[in-house]
TORMAR-531219 format. One record per residue (C-alpha): residue in one letter; x, y, z. Coordinates in pm, whole numbers, padded with zeros to 5 digits, always signed. Last residue first. Layout:
aXYZ
...
REM end
This chain:
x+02261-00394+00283
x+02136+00023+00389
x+01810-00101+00598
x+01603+00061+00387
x+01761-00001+00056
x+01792-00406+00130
x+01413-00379+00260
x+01345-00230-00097
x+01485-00463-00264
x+01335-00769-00122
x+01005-00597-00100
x+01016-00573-00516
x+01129-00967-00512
x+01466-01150-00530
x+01647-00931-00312
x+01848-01258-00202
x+02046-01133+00115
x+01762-00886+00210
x+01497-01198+00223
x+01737-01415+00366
x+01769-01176+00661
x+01433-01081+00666
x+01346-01435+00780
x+01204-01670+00506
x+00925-01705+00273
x+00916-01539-00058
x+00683-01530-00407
x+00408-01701-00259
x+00153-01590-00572
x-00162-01437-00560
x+00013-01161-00793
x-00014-01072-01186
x-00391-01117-01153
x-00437-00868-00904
x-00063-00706-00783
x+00242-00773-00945
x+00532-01078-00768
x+00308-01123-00593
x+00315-01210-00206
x+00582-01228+00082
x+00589-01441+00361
x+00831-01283+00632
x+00949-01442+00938
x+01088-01335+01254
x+00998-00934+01175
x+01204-00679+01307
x+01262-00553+00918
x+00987-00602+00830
x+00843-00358+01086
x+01006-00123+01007
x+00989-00145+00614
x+00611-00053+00669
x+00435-00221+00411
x+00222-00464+00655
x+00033-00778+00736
x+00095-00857+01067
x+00090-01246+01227
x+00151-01221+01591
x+00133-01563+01744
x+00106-01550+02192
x+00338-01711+02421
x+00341-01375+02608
x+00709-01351+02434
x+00537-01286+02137
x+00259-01007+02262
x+00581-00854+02436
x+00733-00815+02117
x+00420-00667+01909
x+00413-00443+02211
x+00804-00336+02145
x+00744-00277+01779
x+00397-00095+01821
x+00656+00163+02061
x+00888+00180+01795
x+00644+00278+01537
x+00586+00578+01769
x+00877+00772+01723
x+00813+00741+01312
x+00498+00863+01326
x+00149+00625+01318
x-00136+00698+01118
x-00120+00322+00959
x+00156+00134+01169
x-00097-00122+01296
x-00138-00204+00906
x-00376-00552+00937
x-00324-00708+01235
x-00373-01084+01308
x-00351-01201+01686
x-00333-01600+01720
x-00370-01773+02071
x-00663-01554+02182
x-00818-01475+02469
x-00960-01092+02436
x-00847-00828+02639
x-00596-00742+02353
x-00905-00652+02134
x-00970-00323+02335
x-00605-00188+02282
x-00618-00286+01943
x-00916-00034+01860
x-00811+00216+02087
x-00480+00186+01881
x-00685+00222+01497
x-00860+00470+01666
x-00509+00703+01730
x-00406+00654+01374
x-00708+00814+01236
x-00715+01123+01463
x-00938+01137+01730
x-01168+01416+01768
x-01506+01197+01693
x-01416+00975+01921
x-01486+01235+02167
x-01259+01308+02475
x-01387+01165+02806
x-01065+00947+02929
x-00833+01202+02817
x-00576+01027+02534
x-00176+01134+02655
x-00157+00744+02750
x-00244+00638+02399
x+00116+00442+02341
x-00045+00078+02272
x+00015-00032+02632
x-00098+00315+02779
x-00454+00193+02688
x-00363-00157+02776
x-00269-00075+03132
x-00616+00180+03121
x-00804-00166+03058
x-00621-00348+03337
x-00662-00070+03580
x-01071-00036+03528
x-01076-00403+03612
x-00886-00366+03952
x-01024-00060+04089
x-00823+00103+04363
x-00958+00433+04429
x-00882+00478+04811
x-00522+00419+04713
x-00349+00218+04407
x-00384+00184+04094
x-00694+00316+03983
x-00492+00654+04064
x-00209+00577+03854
x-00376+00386+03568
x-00591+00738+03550
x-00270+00981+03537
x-00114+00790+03236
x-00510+00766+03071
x-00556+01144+03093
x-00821+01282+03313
x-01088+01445+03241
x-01323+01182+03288
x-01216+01161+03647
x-01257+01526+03687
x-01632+01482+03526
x-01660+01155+03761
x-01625+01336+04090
x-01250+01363+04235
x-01135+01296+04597
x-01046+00931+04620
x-01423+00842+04471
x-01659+01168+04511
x-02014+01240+04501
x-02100+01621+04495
x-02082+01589+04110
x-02406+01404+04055
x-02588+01706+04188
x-02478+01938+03956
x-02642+01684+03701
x-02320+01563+03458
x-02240+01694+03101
x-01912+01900+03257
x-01911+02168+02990
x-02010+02424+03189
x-02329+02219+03392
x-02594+02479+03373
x-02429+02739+03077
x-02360+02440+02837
x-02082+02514+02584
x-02219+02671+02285
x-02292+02541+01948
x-02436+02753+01702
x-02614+02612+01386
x-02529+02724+01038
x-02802+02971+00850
x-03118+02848+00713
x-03294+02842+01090
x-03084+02974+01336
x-03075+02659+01542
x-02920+02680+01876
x-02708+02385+01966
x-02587+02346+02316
x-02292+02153+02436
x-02203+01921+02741
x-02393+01623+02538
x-02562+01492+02928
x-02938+01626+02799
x-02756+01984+02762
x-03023+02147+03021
x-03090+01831+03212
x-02715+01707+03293
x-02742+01366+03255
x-02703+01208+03601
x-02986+00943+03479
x-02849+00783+03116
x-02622+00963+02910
x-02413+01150+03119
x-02339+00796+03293
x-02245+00871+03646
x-02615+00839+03802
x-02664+00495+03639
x-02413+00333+03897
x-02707+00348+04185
x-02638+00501+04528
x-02449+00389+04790
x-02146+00642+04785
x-01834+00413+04758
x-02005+00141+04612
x-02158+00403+04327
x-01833+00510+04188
x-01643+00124+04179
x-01954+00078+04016
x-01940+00362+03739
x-01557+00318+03748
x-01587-00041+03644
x-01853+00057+03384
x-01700+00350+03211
x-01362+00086+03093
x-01591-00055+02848
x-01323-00004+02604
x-01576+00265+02374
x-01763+00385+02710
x-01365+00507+02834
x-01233+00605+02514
x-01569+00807+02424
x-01919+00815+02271
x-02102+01072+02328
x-01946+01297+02036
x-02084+00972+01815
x-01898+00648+01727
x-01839+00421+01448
x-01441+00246+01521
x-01334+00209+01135
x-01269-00129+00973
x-00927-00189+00905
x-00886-00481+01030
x-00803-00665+01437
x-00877-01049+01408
x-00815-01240+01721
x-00798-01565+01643
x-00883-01847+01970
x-01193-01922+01891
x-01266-01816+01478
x-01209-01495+01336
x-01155-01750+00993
x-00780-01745+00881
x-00794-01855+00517
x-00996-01521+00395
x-00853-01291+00640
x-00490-01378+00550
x-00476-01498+00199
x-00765-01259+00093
x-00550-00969+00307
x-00229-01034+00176
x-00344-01079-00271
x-00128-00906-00404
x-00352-00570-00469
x-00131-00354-00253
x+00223-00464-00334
x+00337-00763-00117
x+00407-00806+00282
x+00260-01104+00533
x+00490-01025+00847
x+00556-01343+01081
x+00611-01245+01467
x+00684-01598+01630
x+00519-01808+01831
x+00275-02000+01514
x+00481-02005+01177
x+00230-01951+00864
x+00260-02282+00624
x+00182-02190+00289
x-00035-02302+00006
x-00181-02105-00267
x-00452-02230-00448
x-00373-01916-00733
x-00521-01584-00505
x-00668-01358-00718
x-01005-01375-00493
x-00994-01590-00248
x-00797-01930-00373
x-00655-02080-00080
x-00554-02453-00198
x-00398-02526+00191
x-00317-02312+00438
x-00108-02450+00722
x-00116-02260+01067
x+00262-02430+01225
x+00403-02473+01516
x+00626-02337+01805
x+00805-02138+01574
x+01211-02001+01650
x+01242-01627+01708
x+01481-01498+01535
x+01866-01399+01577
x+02064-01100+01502
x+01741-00889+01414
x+01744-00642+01113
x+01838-00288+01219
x+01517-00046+01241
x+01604+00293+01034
x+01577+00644+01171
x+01644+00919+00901
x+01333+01102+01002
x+01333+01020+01406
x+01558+01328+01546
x+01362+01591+01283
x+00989+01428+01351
x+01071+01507+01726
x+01237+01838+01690
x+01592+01872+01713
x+01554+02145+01408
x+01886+01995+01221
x+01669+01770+01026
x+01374+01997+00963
x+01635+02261+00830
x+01705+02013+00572
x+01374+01958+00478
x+01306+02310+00450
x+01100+02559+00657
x+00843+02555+00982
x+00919+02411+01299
x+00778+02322+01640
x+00420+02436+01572
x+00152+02377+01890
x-00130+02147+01935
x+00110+01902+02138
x+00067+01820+02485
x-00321+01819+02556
x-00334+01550+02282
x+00013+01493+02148
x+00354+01579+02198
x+00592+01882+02042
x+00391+01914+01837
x+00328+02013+01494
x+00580+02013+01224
x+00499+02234+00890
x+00718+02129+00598
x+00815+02334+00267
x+00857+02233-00053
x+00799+01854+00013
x+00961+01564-00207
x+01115+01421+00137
x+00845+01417+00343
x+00691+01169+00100
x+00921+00898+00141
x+00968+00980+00489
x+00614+00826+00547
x+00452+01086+00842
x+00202+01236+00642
x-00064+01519+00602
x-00031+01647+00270
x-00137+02008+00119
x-00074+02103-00258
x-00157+02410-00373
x-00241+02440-00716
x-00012+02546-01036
x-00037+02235-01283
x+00336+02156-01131
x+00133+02126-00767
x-00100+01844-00911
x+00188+01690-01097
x+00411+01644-00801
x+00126+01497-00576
x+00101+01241-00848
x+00492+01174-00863
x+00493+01108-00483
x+00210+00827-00552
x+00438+00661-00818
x+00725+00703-00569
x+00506+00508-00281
x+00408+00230-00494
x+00724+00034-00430
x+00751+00134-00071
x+00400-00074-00070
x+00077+00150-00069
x-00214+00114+00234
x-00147+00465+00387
x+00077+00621+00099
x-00204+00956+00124
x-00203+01043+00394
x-00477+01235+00461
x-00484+01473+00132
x-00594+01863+00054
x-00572+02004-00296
x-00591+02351-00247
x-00708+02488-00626
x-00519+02735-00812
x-00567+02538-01102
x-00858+02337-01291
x-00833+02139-01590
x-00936+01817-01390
x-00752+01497-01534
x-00609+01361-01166
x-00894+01516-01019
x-01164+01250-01092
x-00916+00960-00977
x-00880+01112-00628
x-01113+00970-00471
x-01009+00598-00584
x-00711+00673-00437
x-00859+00796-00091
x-01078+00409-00121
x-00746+00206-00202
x-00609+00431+00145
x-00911+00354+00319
x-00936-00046+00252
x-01197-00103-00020
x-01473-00348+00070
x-01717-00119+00101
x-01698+00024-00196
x-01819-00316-00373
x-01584-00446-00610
x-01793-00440-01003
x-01574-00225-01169
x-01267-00436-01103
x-00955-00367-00906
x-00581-00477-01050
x-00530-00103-01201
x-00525+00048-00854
x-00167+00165-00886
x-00241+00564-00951
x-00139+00544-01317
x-00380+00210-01315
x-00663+00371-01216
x-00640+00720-01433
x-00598+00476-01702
x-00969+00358-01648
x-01068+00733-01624
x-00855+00841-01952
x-01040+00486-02138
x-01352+00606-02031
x-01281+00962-02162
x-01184+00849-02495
x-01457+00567-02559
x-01708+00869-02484
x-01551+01082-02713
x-01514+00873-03028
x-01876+00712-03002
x-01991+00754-03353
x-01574+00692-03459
x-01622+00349-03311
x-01249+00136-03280
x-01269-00057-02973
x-00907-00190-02918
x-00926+00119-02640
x-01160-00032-02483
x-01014-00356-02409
x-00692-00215-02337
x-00860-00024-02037
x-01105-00350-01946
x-00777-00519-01882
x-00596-00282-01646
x-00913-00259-01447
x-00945-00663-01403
x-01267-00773-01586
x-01565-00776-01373
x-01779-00507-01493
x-01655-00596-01858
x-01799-00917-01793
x-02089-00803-01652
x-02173-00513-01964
x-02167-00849-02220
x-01854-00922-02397
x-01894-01158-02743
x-01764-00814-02938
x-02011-00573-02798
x-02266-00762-02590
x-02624-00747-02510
x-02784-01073-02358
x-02684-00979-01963
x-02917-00663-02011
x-03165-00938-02069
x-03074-01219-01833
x-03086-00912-01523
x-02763-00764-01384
x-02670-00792-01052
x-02327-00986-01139
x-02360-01241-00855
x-02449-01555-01078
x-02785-01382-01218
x-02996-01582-01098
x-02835-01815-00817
x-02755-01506-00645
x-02386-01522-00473
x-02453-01635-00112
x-02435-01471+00252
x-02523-01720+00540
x-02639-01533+00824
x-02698-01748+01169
x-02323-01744+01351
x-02214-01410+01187
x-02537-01250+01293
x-02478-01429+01645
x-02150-01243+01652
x-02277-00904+01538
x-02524-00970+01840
x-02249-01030+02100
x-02001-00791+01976
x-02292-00505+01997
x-02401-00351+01675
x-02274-00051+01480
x-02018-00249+01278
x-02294-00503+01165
x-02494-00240+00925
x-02873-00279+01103
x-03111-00398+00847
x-03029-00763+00942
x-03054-00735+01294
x-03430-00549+01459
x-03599-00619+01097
x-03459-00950+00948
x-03472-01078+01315
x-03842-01019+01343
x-03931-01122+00976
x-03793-01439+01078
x-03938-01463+01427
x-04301-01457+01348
x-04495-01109+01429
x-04718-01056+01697
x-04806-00674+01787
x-04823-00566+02175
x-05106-00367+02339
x-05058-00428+02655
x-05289-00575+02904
x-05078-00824+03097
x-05004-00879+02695
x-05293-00790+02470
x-05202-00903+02074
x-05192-00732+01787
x-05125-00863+01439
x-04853-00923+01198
x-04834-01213+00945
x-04673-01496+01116
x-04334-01613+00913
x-04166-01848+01216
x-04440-01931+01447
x-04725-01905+01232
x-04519-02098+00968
x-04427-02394+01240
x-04801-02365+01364
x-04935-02474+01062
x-04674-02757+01004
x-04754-02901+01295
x-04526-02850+01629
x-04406-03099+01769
x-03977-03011+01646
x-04042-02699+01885
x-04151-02876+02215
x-04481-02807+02311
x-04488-02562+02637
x-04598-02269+02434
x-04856-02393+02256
x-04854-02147+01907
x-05114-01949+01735
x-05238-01804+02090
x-05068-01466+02035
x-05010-01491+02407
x-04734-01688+02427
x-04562-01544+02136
x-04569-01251+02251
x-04442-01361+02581
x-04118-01436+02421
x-04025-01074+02237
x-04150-00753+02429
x-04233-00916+02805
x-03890-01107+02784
x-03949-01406+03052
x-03807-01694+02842
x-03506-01450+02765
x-03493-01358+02384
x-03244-01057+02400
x-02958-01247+02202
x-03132-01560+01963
x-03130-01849+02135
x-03500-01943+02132
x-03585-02258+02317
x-03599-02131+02652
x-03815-02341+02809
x-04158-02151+02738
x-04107-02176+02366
x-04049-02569+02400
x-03745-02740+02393
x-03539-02998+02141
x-03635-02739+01801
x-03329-02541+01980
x-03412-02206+01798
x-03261-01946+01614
x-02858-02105+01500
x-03015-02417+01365
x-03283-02206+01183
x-02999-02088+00967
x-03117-01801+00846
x-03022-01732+00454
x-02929-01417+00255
x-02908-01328-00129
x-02567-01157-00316
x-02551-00974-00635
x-02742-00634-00499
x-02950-00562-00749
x-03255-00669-00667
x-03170-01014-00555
x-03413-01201-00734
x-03539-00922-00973
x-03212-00855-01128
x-03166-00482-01173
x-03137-00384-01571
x-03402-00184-01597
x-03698-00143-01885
x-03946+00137-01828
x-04281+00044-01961
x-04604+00238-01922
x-04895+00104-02125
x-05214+00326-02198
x-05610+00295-02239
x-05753+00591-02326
x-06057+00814-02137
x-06192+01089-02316
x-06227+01425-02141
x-06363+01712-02401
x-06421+02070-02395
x-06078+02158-02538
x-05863+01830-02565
x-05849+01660-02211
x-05666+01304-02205
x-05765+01097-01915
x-05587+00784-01870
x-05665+00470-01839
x-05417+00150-01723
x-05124-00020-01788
x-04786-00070-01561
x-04431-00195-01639
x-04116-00149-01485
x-03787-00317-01461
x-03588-00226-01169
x-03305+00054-01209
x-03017+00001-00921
x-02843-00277-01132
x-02819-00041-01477
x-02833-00185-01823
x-03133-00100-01892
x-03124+00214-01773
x-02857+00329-02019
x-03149+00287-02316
x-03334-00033-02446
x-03237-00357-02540
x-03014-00364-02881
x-02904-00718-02924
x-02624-00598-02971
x-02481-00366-02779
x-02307-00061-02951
x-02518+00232-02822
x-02674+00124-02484
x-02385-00064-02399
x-02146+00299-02470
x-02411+00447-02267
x-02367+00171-01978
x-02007+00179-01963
x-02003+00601-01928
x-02202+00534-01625
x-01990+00235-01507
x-01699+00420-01518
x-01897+00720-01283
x-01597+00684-01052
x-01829+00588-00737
x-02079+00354-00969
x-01776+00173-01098
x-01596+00118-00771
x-01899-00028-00653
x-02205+00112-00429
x-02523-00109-00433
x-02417-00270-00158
x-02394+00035+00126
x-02115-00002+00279
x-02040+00401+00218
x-01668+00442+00128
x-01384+00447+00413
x-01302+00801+00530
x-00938+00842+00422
x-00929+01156+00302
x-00918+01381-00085
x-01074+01755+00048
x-01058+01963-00223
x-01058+02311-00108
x-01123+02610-00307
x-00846+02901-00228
x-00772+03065+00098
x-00531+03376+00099
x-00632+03476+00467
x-00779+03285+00825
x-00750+03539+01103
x-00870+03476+01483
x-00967+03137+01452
x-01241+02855+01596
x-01331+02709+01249
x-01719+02853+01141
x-02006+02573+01177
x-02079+02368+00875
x-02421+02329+00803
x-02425+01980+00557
x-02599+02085+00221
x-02954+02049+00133
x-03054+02328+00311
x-02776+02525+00158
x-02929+02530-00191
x-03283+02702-00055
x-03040+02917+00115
x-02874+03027-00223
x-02506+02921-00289
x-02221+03152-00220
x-02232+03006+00107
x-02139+02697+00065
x-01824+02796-00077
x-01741+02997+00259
x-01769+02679+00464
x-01591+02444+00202
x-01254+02722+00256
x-01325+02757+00622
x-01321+02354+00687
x-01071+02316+00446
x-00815+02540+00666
x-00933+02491+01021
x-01096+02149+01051
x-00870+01971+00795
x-00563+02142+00812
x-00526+02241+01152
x-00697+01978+01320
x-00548+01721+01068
x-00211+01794+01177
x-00302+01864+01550
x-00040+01638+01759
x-00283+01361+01749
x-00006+01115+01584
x+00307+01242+01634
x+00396+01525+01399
x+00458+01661+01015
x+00269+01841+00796
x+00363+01839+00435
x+00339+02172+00209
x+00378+02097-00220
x+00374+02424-00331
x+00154+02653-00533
x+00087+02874-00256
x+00290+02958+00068
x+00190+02835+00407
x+00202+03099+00730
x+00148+02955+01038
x-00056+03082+01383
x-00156+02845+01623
x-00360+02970+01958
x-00292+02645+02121
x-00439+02370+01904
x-00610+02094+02095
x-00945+02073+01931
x-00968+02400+01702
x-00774+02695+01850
x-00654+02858+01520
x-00472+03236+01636
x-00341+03317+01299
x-00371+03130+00971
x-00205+03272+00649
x-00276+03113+00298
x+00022+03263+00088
x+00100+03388-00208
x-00116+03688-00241
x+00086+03967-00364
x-00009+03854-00787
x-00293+04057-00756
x-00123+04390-00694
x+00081+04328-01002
x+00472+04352-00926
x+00601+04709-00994
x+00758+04701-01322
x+01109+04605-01394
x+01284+04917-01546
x+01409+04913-01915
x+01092+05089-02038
x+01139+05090-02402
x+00862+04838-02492
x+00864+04694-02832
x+00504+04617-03027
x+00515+04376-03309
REM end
């Protein structure tokens, strides 16, 4: 064995010089010219109130850049396929590593996708089917929802030298799809109740569906003239021929006031303009009629599971590929490793590493067959992250969007001991968060600030925890700040009583919910809050229902067309210059003609990424030059747009501006602590936390006794928690019912009455385990929350 005699430390390796990913001069959204220096193979959490920059400067600066220049190692013909991603707006960006971006950004609807088609489970599922099932049926495919079954016969031409001879051949590709539904487990209704009043006739008005007005030259008069129908016979007349013209006609054209129109019947109308469309895009008026006249029910064929009788006919042990689909996570793991198959040793190991991969990260009470869509976004960032928890690479960035969003206190130390491991294996590790929790395990900390919007976008503090704490900042002042329990609660009014609830895992629970009072529904994610809340609480009149879903919007869409707040100060616009209100709508007639009202130019460069550039004709303004001459209290509507919602309730306020229904909305705006928000800023450059607000700032125009929340606090810092607190207050007193389901110890702890569920999460919880006030709760720390409230408030 070789000895070295060189008692001297060598020089340190040239290679080994590049700790650190170093940003200089980042001015992407709001950041001001930032310029931070973050070292490798750490664990680096960035801190600040919510729209501050965090995700600007980690997500469209640092991963942007890295995915960027991976794309390009790929050849054009590659990138085509790929989205263009335009270069970060920064001086110097150095030390960069792969990226791997792990967010929040909710699953694809779509209802094919389940969590066992986005973790490739059901993939290995259906080989191991395909190899053990008996009856044997056929390959993967035929045990796959999304294949159909195929089969075709015909001639074919089969040339040998000289010769063509036609043969007679029969194609047959066996899927597992079931042909009623097609895969998707579920089959829709009309209810011809909610399309027509069968009372009047066509020309009276009898169709109610939204946009059908008597004198509609696209929809009503089509009918008219198609001649297949009287149009001043009542509905319930009609024979049964003209019933089926009227409601299934085939197409076919028809002249009306000589137009060429085509005739369709109403059904296959409706299924075309408003059941293709996904519901969260449409209007509140039509997504409420869809509600109203869509009944959604499991397939009578195949009981829900997708699967057709045949691949259902293949089991291993007496369990067919839909039970094992729809067996609790945690289950279906034990069940496969009891299966003992040395021909498919492998395969049975790596399914039963990604099943475990589920429970380590606490979503072991899913099932294989939940649809995607239905995941909340931190259960959806979770389920991202289950193909990297295994991965043999290092020196990769792992990037995450806060990542507790969604997880009880309970849930958060498994999640800390996750990030842990990544960084251990030697990547870097980088977290937007604001949970203390997690602050607390990080290396080194990055807070941005010192406000938000226009006010932040610059770094307050870089280091240690501990110098975080004696840095004065506002994350510093607010990290060990704990919300006292109440001295006395609010007393109920009433009571909401549920009764035999069984959504989901939960077992025919039955509670009574206190109506005037704040009541917080808590429990480890899985426990069954939101099928016990959503699921027994209908959005019906008078319940305000404000979820997760996200707000869908595109760079022309803004806070003030989002709230509805751009059509009071259109009018109030117009009245005080007599002309028409569609002039100050950039997307309608005082569109700026260059930019076509977006503000920005694209210039395609063919294969290579597009560059945008701010309009030349209008700067940036999106309005007609001419538009802008008109003035309301001194400012056009691009200087009104600009302006941020605390300036705007000011000058709607008051003055030569005075608008009363553009003041309420703005009051709301500032309500729910979004005052710093510009009136015309994208929604595609707001933060997570700050949509969630716009979101409940629109629903508190509605009239509603009951208000139910689900997470308010999600993408909210700790200075701004007490802000929700003292709305959620005010909502109260209001003579409204607040009912919040939530993990934030905060917000328990202010709570008048907490109902909590479990005691585990799937089926180990749809269980009352608790109700009470917070007080009682602490006192008995009888359940998980129960202790951890105690800890938190310091009992």
């Amino acid at each position: 064995m070789a000895t070295s005699t060189d008692t001297q430390s060598p020089a340190p390796h040239a290679a080994d010089t590049h700790d650190l990913i170093r940003v200089h001069g980042a001015r992407v959204n709001n950041l001001k010219d930032v310029s931070v220096e973050i070292p490798k193979r750490r664990l680096t959490v960035f801190t600040g109130v919510s729209g501050s920059g965090k995700s600007s400067l980690v997500f469209g600066t640092i991963a942007a850049e890295s995915q960027r220049m991976i794309n390009e190692t790929y050849s054009t013909f590659v990138q085509g396929f790929m989205p263009t991603l335009a270069r970060p707006e920064v001086d110097v960006l150095d030390g960069l590593t792969t990226a791997i971006i792990v967010d929040q950004q909710r699953m694809g609807a779509d209802p094919r996708s389940t969590v066992g088609t986005a973790t490739d489970a059901n993939a290995m599922l259906r080989i191991l089917f395909s190899r053990l099932g008996q009856p044997h049926i056929g390959s993967p495919n035929a045990f796959s929802f999304n294949v159909p079954t195929v089969r075709a016969s015909g001639a074919i031409t089969v040339e040998r030298g000289e010769k063509k001879k036609p043969v007679k051949a029969t194609y047959t590709r066996t899927g597992g799809m079931c042909p009623r539904c097609e895969g998707r487990g579920t089959v829709n209704d009309l209810d011809l109740t909610q399309l027509y009043d069968d009372s009047k006739s066509i020309s009276e008005g009898a169709i109610t569906v939204p946009g059908y007005k008597v004198d509609s030259f696209w929809t009503v008069r089509v009918f008219t003239a198609s001649g297949l129908v009287d149009p001043d016979k009542p509905i319930r007349d009609f024979t049964k021929k003209e019933l089926n013209d009227f409601l299934y006609g085939e197409p076919m054209k028809v002249k009306v006031d000589g137009v060429n129109l085509t005739y369709e019947g109403l059904i296959p109308k409706i299924r075309k303009s408003f059941l293709s469309k996904d519901p969260e895009a449409m209007q509140p008026h039509i997504r409420a009629f869809v509600e109203r006249a869509v009944t959604f029910t499991a397939c009578p064929e195949c009981d829900g599971t997708r699967l057709s009788e045949l691949a259902r006919s293949s089991r291993i042990r007496g369990v067919n590929i839909a039970d094992a689909c729809s067996m609790q996570i945690s289950d279906l793991a034990e069940w496969v490793r009891g299966l003992d198959e040395p021909s498919v040793a492998p395969l049975l190991g790596k399914l039963a590493h990604t099943l475990d991969s589920f429970v380590q990260i606490g979503l072991g009470y899913l099932s294989l067959d939940r649809p995607a869509g239905t995941l909340s976004g931190g259960e959806a960032q979770r389920v991202k992250m289950i193909r990297h928890l295994g991965s043999s690479l290092t020196d990769v960035t792992y990037v995450f969007d806060e990542p507790t969003a969604g997880l009880h206190p309970h849930d958060i130390q498994r999640m800390n001991d996750l990030l842990l491991r990544l960084r251990d294996k030697g990547n870097t590790v980088l977290v937007v968060e604001h949970k203390p929790e997690t602050i607390a395990i990080a290396d080194h900390v990055v807070d941005l600030g010192p406000g938000a919007g226009s006010g932040g976008g610059e770094i307050c503090y870089e280091g240690t925890l501990e110098g975080l704490r004696a840095a004065g900042t506002i994350t510093g002042r607010h990290l060990d700040d704990r919300a006292a329990l109440k001295d006395t609660v609010r007393e109920p009014t009433g009571v909401l009583g549920i009764r035999g609830a069984t959504a989901n895992n939960l077992r025919s629970v039955d509670v009574d919910v206190p109506l005037g009072v704040l009541t917080v529904v808590t429990g480890v994610a899985g426990s069954g809050k939101s099928s016990l809340i959503h699921g027994s609480i209908p959005a019906r009149a008078g319940v305000v229902s404000i979820d997760q879903s996200p707000i869908r919007g595109s760079r022309r869409s803004n806070p003030a067309t989002y709230t509805g707040l751009l059509d009071p100060i259109r009018k109030a616009f117009a009245k005080a210059n007599g002309v028409k209100p569609a002039l100050f709508s950039a997307n309608s007639e005082g569109a700026c003609p260059d930019c076509n009202g977006a503000g920005v130019v694209e210039t395609e460069l063919g294969f290579m990424a597009s560059v945008t550039t701010v309009c030349e004709e209008c700067e940036g303004k999106r309005f007609h030059p001419s538009v802008l001459e008109h003035k309301l209290g001194g400012r056009d509507i691009s200087e009104v747009l600009a302006m941020p919602v605390a300036e705007a309730v000011e000058f709607f306020g008051a003055g030569e501006a005075r608008t009363p229904a553009a003041h309420a909305i703005l009051t709301r705006l500032a309500d729910v602590g979004l005052g710093y928000l510009t009136l015309g800023q994208p929604l595609t450059t707001l933060s997570g936390g700050e949509r969630q607000r716009l979101k409940l700032a629109t629903h508190m125009a509605e009239q509603g006794g009951v208000y139910v929340l689900d997470e308010p606090t999600s993408g909210l810092h700790l200075a701004d928690v007490q802000q929700l607190l003292g709305l959620l207050d005010r909502l109260v007193d209001s003579g409204k019912s607040v009912i919040v389901i939530e993990h934030h110890q905060a917000v328990m702890a202010h709570a008048d009455w907490i109902i909590d569920l479990g005691p585990g999460a799937g089926h180990d919880g749809g269980r009352v385990v608790f109700e009470g006030t917070p007080a009682e709760l602490v006192k008995a720390r009888s359940t998980l929350t129960g202790e951890h409230l105690a800890a938190y408030v310091g009992a």
